[in-house]
C-alpha angles and dihedrals in degrees: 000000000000085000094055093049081048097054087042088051090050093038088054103041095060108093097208086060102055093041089060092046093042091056095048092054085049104054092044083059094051092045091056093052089051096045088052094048086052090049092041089051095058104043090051088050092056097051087054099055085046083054090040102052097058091067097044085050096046090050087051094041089055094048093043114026098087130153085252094023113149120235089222092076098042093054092048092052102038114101121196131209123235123175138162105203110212115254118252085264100058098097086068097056115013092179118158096359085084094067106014121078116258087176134066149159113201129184131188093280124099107322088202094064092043092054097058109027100090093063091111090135121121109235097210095058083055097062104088079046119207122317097260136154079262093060095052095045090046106045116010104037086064082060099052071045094066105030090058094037111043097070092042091104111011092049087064092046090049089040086054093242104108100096093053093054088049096047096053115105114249120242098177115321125012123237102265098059082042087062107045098045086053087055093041090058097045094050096050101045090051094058094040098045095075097044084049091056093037100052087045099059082046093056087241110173113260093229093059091049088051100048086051083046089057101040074050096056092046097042087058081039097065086044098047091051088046094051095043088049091055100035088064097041093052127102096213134007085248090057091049094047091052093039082049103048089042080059093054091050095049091048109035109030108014105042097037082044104052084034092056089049089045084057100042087050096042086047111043108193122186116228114273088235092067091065084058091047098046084043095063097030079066100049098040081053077057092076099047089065144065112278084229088073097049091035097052102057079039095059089043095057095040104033096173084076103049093097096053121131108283109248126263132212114354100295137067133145090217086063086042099051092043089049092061106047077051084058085058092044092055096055094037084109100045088047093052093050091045092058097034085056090054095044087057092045088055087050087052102050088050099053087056086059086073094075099012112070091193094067104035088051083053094054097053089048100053099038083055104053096039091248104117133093088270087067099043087046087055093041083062098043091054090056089042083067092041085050092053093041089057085054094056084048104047100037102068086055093048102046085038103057088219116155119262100227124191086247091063087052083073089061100057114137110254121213117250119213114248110247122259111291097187114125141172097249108208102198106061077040091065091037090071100039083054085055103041084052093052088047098049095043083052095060090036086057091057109037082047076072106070089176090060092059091049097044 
């Protein structure tokens, strides 16, 4: 025990030490407050369009909800709110919230078009992605890692104390397994105290906290074994930093990069906007042609309003409204492909995180916290059903002819919030363990070689 409070005196008396440790204590911090003012941002946006939406319904309510009012309009003005409120993780890992809608307001129209129209986003500004506790973790702790780790052996050869350490009979673990647990635990208490302090004042679960403190611990894990493995293999503590950094730059920029490209050119995946354009290019065909040829596939597929009265003159809602549900069954198809290529692309990905740290760490992250493409997949899918459920309200109303009053403005269908996706993944999880342990034997393998070290 009195060599590990030595090597925790000289640790912290060198200045360099605890100025690494120190900004990265720092940045985790920041990224935490970030990560909760992106949270807090969105919740808040949300209760104002809630607010929001009582006074727009009761305007339109007023203008349309007549004794003799017509549905059509109704449908056509009345806006309805969507929304999917970040978990109480999310502050950890904003993921694609930073680039995918969490907020909609959807009308009886063509629920396609209404979906992707808001992905007005340049792709290129979203790559760094937002400053979260992720990022940190992800890209900037392997750095502390290596700037604590790369002169451990080398700085006591070059110090001329090598020989000596080598030389000093072993009572449980060497020094340099001492040393670099000691590190190990300072570094990551340093990144997981803020995210501690931060879930908790966000009421985070526990459980949730603990599972990201593990995937944490395995992620520094992987870097510390790395860094050790190199640190005693290196002539010099220049060599180690260089072999290390060329390390962090494999792992965590090039390989996820090129793999990234490989997918995206294995997966071909058309731009969400083009389901909106092809959406409206079919119903605006709709009104280049007879009403018989949007009315009859409509009537086969919903058979309770094929009796309804023939239309008169050139315009009716109950055509429109039909036109445009023919303008989502057209691109059905192309929907259904779009979201089955992103689905691979994710398998894909998370296939990669099996011999890449950086992206099964990110996987974990982001599953967790219910800010992956699984949770904006199921966003859609919940207003999918909204959207269907307006459909069932409005209809009667529209092949009826009954009138649309202010009381039945009162009946309308509210959107209710899909449950919390967020779950502990196992596989990127044991991805990580597989890879700490491969890290670790590694740097077992050569410190069990003394000569090495004294070479």
């Amino acid at each position: 025990m009195s060599a590990v409070f030595a090597d925790l005196r000289l640790l912290l008396r060198g200045r360099f030490s605890l100025a690494v440790l120190g900004v990265l204590l720092l940045l985790s911090g920041l990224a935490v407050i970030t990560g909760l003012s992106i949270v807090g941002r969105q919740n808040a946006a949300i209760d104002r369009a809630a607010d929001a939406q009582a006074s727009d319904l009761a305007a339109v309510a007023s203008e349309y909800g007549k004794p003799d009012g017509d549905a059509g309009y109704a449908a056509y003005y009345t806006f309805h709110p969507t929304w999917d409120r970040p978990s109480t993780l999310a502050f950890a890992a904003i993921g694609q919230r930073d680039i995918q809608p969490w907020i909609l307001r959807v009308r009886l129209l063509g629920l396609q078009s209404q979906l992707y129209e808001s992905e007005t986003i340049n792709p290129e500004l979203t790559l760094p992605g937002p400053f979260d506790f992720a990022f940190v973790l992800l890209y900037l702790a392997p750095l502390v890692v290596i700037a604590l780790m790369h002169d451990l052996v080398t700085g006591e050869r070059e110090a001329g104390r090598l020989r000596l350490l080598a030389s000093l009979p072993r009572r449980s673990l060497g020094p340099w397994w001492r040393r670099t647990l000691l590190r190990y635990g300072l570094t990551l208490a340093a990144a997981i105290l803020p995210l501690w302090l931060g879930g908790l004042s966000h009421q985070a679960p526990a459980t949730g906290l603990l599972v990201l403190t593990l995937a944490a611990a395995l992620y520094l894990a992987i870097w510390f074994g790395l860094a050790l493995t190199v640190a005693a293999r290196a002539s010099s503590s220049t060599a180690s930093a260089m072999a290390l950094v060329g390390s962090w730059i494999v792992l965590t920029l090039i390989v996820p990069g090129l793999a990234s490209a490989a997918i995206a050119r294995a997966v071909p995946v058309d731009r969400a906007i083009d389901l909106t354009l092809a959406q409206r290019e079919h119903v605006h065909h709709g009104w280049d042609v007879p009403k018989s040829d949007t009315l009859t596939p409509f009537f086969a597929k919903h058979p309770e309003w094929r009796d309804t009265a023939p239309i008169v003159g050139r315009f009716h809602w109950k055509w429109y409204y039909a036109m445009h549900e023919a303008g989502d069954d057209a691109v059905s198809g192309q929907v259904a492909a779009y979201r089955e290529s992103l689905r691979r692309r994710q398998t894909l990905s998370d296939a990669l995180g099996w011999v890449t740290p950086a992206v099964a760490l990110q996987g974990v992250m982001h599953r967790l916290a219910d800010t992956d493409l699984a949770a904006q997949l199921a966003y859609q899918d919940s207003i999918h059903a909204f959207h269907e459920r307006l459909k069932t309200f409005y209809y009667p109303y529209l092949f009826r002819g009954r009138p649309f009053t202010r009381a039945d403005f009162d009946d309308l269908p509210t959107y209710a919030p899909r449950p919390a996706g967020g779950r502990t993944p196992s596989a990127p999880l044991l991805a990580l363990a597989l890879l700490a342990g491969l890290a670790f034997g590694a740097a077992a393998l050569t410190l069990g070689r003394p000569g090495r070290l004294l070479r």
